[in-house]
LOBA-768646 format. One line per field, with one value per atom (N, C-alpha, C, CB): residue number from 1; residue in one letter; chain; atom name; x, y, z. Coordinates in steps of 0.1 Angstrom, whole numbers, plus 5000, padded with zeros to 4 digits. Glycine has a CB too. Layout:
! LOBA-768646
timar [NUM  ...]
nugu [a  ...]
torke [A  ...]
tormi [CA  ...]
px [X  ...]
py [Y  ...]
pz [Z  ...]
END
This chain:
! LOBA-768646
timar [1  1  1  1  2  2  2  2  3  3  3  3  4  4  4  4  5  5  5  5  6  6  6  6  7  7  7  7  8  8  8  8  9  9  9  9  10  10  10  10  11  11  11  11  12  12  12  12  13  13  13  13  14  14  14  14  15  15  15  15  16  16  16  16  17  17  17  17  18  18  18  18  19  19  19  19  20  20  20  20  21  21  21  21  22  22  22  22  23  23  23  23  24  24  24  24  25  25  25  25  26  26  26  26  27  27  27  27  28  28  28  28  29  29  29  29  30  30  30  30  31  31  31  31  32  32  32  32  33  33  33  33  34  34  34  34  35  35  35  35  36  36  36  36  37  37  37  37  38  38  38  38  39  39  39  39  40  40  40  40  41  41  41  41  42  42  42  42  43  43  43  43  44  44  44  44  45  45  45  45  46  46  46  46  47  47  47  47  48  48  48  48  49  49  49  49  50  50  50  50  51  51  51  51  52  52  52  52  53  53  53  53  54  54  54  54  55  55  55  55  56  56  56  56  57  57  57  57  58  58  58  58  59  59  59  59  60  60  60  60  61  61  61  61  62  62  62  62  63  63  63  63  64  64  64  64  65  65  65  65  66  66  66  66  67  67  67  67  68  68  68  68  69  69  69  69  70  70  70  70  71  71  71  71  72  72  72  72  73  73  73  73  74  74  74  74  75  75  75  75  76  76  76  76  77  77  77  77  78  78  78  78  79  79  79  79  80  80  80  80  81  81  81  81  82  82  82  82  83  83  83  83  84  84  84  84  85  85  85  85  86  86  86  86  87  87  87  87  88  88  88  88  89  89  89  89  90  90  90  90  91  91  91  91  92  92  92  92  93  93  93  93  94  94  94  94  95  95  95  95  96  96  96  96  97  97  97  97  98  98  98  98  99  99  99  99  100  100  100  100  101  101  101  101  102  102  102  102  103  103  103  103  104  104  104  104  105  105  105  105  106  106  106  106  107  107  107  107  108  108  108  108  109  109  109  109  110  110  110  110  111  111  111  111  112  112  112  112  113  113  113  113  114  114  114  114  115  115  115  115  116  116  116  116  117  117  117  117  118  118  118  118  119  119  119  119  120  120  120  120  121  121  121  121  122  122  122  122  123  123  123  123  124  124  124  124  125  125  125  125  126  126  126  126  127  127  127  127  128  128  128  128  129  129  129  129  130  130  130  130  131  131  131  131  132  132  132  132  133  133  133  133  134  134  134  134  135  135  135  135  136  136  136  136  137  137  137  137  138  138  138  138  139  139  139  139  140  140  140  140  141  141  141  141  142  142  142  142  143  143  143  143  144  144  144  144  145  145  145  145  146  146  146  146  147  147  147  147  148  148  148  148  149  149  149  149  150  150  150  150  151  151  151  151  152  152  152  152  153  153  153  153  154  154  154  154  155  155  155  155  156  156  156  156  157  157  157  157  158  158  158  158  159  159  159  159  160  160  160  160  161  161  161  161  162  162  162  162  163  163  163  163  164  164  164  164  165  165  165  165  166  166  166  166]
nugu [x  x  x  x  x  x  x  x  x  x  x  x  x  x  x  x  x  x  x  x  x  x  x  x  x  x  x  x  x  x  x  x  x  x  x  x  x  x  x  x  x  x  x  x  x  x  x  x  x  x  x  x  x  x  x  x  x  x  x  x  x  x  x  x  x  x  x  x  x  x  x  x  x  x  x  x  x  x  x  x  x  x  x  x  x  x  x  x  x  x  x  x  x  x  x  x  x  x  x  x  x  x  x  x  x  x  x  x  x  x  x  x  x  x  x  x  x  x  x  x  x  x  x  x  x  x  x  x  x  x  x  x  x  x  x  x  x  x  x  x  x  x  x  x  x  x  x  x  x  x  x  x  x  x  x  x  x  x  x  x  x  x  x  x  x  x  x  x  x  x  x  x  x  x  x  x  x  x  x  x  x  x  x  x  x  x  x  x  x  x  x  x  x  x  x  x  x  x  x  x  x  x  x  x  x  x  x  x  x  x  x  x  x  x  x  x  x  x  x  x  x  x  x  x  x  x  x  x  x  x  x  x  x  x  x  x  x  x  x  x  x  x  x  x  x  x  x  x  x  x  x  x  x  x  x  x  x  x  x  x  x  x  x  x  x  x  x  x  x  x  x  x  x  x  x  x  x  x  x  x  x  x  x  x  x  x  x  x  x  x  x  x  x  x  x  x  x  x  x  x  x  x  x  x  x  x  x  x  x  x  x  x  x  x  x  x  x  x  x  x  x  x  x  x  x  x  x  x  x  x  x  x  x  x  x  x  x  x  x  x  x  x  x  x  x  x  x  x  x  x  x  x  x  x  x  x  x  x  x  x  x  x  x  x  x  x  x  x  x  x  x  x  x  x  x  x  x  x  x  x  x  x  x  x  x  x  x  x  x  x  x  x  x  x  x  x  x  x  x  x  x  x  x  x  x  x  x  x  x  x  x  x  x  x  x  x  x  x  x  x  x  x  x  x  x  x  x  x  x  x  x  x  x  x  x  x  x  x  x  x  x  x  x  x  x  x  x  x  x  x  x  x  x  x  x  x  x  x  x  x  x  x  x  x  x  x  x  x  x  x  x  x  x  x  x  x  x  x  x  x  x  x  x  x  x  x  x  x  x  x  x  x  x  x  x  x  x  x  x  x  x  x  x  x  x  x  x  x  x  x  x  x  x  x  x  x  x  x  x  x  x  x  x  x  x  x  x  x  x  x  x  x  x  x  x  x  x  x  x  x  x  x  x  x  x  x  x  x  x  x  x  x  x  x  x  x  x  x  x  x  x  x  x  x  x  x  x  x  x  x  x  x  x  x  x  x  x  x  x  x  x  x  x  x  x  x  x  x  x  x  x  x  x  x  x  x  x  x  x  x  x  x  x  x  x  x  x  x  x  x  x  x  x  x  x  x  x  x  x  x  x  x  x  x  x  x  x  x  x  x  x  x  x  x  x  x  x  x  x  x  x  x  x  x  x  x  x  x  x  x  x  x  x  x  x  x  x  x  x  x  x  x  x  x]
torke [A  A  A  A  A  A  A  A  A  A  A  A  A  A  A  A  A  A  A  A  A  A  A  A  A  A  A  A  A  A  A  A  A  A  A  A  A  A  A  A  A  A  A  A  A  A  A  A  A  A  A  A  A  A  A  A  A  A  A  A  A  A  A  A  A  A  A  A  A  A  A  A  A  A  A  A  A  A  A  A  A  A  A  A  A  A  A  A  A  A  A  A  A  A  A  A  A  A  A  A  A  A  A  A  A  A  A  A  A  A  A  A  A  A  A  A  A  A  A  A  A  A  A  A  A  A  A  A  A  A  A  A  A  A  A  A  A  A  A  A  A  A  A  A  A  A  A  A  A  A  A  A  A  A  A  A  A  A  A  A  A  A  A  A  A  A  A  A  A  A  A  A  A  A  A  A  A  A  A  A  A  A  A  A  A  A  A  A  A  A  A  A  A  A  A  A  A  A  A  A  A  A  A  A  A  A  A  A  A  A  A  A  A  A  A  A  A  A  A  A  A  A  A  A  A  A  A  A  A  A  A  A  A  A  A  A  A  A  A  A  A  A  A  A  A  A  A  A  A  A  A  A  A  A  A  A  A  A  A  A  A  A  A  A  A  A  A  A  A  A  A  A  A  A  A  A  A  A  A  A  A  A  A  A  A  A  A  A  A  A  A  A  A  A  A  A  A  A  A  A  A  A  A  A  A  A  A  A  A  A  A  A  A  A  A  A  A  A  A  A  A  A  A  A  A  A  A  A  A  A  A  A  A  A  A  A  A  A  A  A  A  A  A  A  A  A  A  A  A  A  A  A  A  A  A  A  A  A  A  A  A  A  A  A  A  A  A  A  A  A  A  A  A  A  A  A  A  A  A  A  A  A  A  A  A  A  A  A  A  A  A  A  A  A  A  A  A  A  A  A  A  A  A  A  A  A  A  A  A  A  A  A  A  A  A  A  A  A  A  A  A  A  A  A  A  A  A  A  A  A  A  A  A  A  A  A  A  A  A  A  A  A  A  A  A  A  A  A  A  A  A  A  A  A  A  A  A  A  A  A  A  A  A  A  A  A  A  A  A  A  A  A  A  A  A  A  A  A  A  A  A  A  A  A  A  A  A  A  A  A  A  A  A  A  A  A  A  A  A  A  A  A  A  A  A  A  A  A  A  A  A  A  A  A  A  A  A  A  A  A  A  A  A  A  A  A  A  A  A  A  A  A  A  A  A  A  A  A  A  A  A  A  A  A  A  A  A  A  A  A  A  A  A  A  A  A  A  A  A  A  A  A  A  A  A  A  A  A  A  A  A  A  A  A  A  A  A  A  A  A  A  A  A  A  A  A  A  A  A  A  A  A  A  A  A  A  A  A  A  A  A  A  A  A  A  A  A  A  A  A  A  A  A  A  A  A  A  A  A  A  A  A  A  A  A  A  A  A  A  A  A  A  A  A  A  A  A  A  A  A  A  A  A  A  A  A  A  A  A  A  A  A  A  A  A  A  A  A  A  A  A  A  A  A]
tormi [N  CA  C  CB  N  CA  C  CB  N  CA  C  CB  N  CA  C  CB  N  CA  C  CB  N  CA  C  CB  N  CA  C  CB  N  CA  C  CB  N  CA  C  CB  N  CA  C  CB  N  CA  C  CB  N  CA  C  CB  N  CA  C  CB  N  CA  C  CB  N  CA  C  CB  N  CA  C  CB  N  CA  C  CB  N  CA  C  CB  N  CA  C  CB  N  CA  C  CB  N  CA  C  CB  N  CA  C  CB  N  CA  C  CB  N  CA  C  CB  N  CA  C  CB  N  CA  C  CB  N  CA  C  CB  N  CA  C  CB  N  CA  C  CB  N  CA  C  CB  N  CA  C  CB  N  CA  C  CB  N  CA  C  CB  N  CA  C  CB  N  CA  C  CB  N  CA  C  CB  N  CA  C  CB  N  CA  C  CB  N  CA  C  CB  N  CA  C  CB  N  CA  C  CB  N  CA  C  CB  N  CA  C  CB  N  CA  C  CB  N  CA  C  CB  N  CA  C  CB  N  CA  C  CB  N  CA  C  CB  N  CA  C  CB  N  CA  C  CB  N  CA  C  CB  N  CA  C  CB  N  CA  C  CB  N  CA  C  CB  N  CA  C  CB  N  CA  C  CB  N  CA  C  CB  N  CA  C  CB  N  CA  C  CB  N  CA  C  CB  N  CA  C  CB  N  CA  C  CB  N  CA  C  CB  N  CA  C  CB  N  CA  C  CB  N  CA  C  CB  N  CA  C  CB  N  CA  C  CB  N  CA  C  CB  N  CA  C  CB  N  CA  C  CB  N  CA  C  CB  N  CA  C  CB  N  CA  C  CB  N  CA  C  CB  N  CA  C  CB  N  CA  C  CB  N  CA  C  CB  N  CA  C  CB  N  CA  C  CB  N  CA  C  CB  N  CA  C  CB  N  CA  C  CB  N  CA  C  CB  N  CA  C  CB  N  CA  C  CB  N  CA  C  CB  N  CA  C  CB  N  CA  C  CB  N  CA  C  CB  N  CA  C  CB  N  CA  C  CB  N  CA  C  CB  N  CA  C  CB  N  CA  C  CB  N  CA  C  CB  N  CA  C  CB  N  CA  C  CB  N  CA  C  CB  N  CA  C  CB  N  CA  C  CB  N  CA  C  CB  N  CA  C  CB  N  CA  C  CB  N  CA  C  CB  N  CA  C  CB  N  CA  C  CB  N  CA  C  CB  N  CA  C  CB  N  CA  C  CB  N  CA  C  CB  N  CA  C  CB  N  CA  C  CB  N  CA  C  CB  N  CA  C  CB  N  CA  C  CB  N  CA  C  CB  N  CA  C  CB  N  CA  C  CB  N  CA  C  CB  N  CA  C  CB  N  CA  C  CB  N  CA  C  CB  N  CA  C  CB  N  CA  C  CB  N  CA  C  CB  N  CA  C  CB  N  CA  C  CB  N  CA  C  CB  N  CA  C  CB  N  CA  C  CB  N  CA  C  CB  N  CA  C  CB  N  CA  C  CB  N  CA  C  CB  N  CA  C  CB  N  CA  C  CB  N  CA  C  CB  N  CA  C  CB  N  CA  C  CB  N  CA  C  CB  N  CA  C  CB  N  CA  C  CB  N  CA  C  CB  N  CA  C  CB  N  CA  C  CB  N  CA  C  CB  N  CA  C  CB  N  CA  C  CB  N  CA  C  CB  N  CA  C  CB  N  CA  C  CB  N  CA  C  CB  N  CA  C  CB  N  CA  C  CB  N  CA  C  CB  N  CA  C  CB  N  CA  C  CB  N  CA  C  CB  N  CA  C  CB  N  CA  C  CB  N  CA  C  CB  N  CA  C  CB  N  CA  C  CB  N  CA  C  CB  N  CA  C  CB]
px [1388  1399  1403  1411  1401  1406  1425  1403  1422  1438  1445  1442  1457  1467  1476  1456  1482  1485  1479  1489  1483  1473  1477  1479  1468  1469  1476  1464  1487  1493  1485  1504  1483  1474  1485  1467  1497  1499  1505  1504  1506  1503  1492  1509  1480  1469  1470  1458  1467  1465  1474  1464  1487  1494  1487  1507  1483  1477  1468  1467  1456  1443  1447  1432  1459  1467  1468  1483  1475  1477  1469  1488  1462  1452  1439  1445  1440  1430  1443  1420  1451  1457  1460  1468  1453  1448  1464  1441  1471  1481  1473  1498  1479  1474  1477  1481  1471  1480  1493  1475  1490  1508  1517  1515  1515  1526  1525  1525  1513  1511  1522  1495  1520  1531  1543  1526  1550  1564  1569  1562  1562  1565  1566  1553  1555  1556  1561  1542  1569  1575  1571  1581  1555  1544  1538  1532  1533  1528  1515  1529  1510  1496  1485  1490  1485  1476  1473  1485  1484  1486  1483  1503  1487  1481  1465  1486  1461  1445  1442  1439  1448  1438  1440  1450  1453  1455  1445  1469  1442  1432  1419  1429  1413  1403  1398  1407  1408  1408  1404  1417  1415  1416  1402  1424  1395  1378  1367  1372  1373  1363  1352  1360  1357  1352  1356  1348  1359  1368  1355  1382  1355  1343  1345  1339  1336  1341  1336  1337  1347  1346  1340  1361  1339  1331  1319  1339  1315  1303  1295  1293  1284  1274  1263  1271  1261  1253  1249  1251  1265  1259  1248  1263  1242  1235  1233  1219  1228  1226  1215  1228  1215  1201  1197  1196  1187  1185  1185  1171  1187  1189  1174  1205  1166  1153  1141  1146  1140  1131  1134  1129  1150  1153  1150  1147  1145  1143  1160  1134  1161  1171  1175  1169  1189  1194  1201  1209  1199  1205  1221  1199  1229  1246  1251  1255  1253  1260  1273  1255  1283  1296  1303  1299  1320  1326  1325  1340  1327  1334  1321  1336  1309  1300  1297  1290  1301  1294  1298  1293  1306  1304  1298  1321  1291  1286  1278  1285  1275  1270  1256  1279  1247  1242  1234  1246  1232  1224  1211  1227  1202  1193  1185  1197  1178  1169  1169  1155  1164  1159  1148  1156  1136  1125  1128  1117  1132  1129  1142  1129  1152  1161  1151  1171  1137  1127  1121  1119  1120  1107  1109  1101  1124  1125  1142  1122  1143  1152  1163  1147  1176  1189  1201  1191  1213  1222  1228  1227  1235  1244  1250  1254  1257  1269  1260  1290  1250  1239  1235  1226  1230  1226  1234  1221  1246  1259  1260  1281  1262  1263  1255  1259  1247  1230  1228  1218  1231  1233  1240  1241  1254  1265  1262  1279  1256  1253  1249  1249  1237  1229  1231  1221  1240  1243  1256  1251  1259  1268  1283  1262  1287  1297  1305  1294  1315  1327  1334  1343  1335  1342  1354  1345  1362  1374  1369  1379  1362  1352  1345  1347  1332  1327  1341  1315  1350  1359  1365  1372  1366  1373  1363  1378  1356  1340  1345  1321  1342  1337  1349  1332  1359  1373  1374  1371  1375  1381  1388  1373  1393  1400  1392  1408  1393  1392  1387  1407  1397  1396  1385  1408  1384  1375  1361  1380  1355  1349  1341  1353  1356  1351  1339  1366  1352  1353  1337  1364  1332  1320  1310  1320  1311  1301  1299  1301  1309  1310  1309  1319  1301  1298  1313  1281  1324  1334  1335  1346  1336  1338  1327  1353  1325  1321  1325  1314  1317  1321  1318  1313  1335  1334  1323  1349  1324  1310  1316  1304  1328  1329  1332  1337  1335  1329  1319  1332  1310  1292  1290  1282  1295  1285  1296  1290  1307  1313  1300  1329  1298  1289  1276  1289  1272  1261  1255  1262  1270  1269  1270  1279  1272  1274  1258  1284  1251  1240  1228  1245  1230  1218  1214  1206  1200  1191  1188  1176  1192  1183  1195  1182  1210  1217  1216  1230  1208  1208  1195  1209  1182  1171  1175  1164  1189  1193  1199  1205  1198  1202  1192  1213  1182  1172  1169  1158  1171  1174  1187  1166  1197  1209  1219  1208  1221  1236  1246  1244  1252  1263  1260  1271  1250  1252  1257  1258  1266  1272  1278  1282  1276  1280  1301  1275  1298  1310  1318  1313  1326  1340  1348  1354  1345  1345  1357  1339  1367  1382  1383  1392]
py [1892  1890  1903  1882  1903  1919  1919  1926  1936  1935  1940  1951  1943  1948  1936  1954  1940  1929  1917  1931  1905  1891  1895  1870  1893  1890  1885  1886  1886  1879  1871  1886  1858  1852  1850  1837  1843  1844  1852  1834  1862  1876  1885  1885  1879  1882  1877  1878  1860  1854  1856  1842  1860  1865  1875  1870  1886  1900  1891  1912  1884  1879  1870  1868  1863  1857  1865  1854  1876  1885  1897  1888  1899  1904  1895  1911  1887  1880  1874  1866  1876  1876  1887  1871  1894  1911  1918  1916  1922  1929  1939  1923  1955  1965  1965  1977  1973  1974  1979  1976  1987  1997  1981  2019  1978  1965  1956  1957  1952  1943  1950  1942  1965  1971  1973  1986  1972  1969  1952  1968  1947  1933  1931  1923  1936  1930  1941  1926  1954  1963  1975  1955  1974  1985  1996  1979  2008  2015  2009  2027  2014  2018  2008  2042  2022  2025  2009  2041  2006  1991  1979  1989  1981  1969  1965  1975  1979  1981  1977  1997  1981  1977  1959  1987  1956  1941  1936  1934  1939  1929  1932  1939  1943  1949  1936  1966  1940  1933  1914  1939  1912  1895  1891  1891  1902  1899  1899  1911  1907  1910  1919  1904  1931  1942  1955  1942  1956  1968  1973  1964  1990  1998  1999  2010  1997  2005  2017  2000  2022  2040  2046  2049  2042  2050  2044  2055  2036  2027  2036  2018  2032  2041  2035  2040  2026  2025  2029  2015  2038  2046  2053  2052  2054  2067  2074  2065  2088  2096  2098  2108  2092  2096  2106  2090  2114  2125  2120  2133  2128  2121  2126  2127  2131  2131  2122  2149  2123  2119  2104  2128  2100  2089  2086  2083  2101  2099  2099  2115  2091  2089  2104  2075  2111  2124  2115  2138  2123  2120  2122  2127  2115  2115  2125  2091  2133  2139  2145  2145  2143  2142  2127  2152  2126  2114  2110  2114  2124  2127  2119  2149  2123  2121  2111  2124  2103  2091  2085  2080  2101  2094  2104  2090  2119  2123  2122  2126  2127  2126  2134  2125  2134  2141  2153  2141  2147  2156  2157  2150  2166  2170  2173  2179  2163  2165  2181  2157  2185  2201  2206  2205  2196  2197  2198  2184  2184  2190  2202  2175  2206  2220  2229  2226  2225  2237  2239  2237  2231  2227  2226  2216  2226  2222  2230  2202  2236  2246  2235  2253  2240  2233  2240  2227  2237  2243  2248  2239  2262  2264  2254  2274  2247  2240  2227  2235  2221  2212  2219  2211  2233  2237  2239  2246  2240  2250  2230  2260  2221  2208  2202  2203  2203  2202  2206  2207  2221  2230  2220  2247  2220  2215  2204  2213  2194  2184  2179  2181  2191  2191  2194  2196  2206  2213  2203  2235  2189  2182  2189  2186  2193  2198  2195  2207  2192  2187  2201  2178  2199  2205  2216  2197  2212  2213  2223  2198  2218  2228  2236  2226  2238  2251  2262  2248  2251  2264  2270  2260  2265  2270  2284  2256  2277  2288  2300  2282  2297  2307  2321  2299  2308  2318  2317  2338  2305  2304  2290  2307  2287  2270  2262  2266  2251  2238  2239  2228  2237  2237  2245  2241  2263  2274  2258  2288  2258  2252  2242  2251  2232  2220  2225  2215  2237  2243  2246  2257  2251  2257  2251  2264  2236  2227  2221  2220  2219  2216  2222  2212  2235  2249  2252  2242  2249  2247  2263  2242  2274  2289  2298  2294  2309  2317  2326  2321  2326  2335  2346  2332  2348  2365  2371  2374  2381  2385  2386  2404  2383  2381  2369  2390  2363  2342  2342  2329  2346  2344  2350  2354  2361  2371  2359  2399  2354  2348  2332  2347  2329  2318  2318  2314  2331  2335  2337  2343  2342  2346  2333  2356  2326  2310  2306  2298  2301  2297  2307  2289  2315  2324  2324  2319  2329  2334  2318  2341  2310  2295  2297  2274  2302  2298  2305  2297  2319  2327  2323  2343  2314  2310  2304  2301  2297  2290  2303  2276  2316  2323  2333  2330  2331  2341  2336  2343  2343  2339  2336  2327  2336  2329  2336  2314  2348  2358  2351  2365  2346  2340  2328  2335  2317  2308  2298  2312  2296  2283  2281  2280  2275  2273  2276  2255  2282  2288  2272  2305  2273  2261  2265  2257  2256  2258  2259  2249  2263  2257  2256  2260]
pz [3108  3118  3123  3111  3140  3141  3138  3160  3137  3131  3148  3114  3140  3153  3160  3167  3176  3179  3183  3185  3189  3191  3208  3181  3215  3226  3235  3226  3246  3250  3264  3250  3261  3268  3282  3260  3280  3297  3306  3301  3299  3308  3311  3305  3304  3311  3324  3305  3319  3331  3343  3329  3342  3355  3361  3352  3353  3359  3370  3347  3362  3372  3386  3362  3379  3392  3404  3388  3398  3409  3414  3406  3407  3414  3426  3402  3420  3430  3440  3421  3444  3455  3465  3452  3458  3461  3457  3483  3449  3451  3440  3449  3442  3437  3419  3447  3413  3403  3400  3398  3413  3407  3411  3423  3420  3421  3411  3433  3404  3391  3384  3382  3383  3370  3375  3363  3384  3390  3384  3411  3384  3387  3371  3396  3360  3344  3338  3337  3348  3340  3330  3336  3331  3326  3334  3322  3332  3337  3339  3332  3352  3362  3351  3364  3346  3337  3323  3331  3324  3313  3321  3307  3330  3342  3343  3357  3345  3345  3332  3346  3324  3307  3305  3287  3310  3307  3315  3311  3326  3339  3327  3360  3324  3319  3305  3315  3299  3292  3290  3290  3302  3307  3308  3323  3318  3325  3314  3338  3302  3298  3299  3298  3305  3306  3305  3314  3295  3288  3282  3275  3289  3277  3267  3278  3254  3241  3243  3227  3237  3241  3229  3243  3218  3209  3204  3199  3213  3205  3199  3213  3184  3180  3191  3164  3197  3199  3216  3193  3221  3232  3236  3234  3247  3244  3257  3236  3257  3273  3283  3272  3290  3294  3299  3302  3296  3307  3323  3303  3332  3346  3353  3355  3346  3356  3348  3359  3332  3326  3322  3316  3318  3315  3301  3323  3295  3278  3273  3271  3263  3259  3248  3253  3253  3241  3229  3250  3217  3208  3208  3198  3207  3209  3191  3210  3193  3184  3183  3182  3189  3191  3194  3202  3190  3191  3205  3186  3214  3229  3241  3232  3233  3246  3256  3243  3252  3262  3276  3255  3278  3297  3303  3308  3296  3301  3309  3297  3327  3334  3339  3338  3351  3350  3341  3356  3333  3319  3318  3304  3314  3314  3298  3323  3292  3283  3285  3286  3268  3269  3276  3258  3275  3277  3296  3268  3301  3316  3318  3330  3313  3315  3318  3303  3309  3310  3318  3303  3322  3334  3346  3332  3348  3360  3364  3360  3378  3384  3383  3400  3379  3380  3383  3369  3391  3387  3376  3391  3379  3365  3360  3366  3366  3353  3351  3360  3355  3352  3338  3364  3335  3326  3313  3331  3318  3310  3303  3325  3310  3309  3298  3320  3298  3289  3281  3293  3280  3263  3260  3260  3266  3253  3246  3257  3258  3252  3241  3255  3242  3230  3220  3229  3226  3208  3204  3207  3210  3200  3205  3181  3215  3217  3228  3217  3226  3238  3246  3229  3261  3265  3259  3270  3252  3243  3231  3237  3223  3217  3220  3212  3229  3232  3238  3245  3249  3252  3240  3262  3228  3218  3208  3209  3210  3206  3213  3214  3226  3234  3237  3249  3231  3236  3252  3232  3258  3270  3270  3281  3283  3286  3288  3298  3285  3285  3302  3279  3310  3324  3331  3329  3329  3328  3326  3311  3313  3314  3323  3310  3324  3335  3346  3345  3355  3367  3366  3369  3358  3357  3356  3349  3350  3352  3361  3345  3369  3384  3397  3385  3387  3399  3411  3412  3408  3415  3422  3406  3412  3416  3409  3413  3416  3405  3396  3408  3384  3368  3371  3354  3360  3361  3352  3357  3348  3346  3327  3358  3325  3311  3308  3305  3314  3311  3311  3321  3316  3317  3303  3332  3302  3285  3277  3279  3274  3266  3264  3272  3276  3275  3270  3285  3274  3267  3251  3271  3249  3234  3231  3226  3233  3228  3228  3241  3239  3243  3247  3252  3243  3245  3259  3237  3259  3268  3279  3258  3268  3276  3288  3265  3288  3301  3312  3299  3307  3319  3327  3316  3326  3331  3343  3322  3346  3360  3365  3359  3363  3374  3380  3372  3377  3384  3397  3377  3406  3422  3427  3426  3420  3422  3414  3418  3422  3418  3411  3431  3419  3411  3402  3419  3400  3391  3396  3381  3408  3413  3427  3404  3431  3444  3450  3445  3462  3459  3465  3467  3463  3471  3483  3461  3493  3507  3512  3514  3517  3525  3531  3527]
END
């Protein structure tokens, strides 16, 4: 029997009421007195399509080969655009595609390598999303992390990431 609370069945069905009359959720959560965010989970929930977020039986695909990576962290499974080791090898990628890919592999969350490396959480993100470019002691900090395999996405490519436009 799962544990916890039981369900409250007709305030689901109000949510679905009212969404299929198209009103938003922030107005669903005005109306039953919950945040945004609780509105969404109740509908989610009602339909039957709530992700489980820590399934074991997630997994990542690499995005060119489609070989399945081994999941070795709690965090990973919405990772996106990831890259098997094998084609990282073989094939030219952006920096934070690459920076992306190590971590993956080595089993490591956002939150943690920044903590490795001795930088932010955010630092991070920014970097996998080629948002700006690294100073030249976030790059050796990343390095000493990941070795030689991170600096292979910069030969031809000074900076490592695309700059951000205004």
């Amino acid at each position: 029997m799962p544990s916890g609370r039981p369900p409250n069945g007709p305030q689901r069905r109000l949510v679905v009421r009212l969404r299929q009359r198209g009103l938003t959720f922030q107005a669903i959560a005005d109306r039953l007195g919950v945040s945004r965010q609780a509105a969404h989970s109740i509908f989610q929930d009602a339909i039957g399509r709530r992700p489980k977020l820590h399934s074991k039986s997630a997994s990542i695909c690499c995005s060119r080969c489609r070989k399945t990576i081994p999941r070795r962290g709690p965090n990973l499974y919405r990772e996106n655009s990831v890259f098997c080791l094998r084609c990282l090898e073989m094939f030219p990628a952006m920096f934070g595609q690459r920076l992306r890919s190590l971590r993956v592999a080595a089993g490591m969350t956002r939150r943690k390598l920044a903590r490795i490396a001795g930088l932010s959480g955010t630092c991070i993100e920014q970097a996998e999303q080629n948002l700006h470019e690294l100073r030249q002691t976030t790059l050796a900090k990343l390095v000493a992390v990941f070795g030689n395999r991170l600096l292979i996405s910069l030969q031809g490519n000074t900076n490592g990431c695309a700059r951000r436009r205004r």
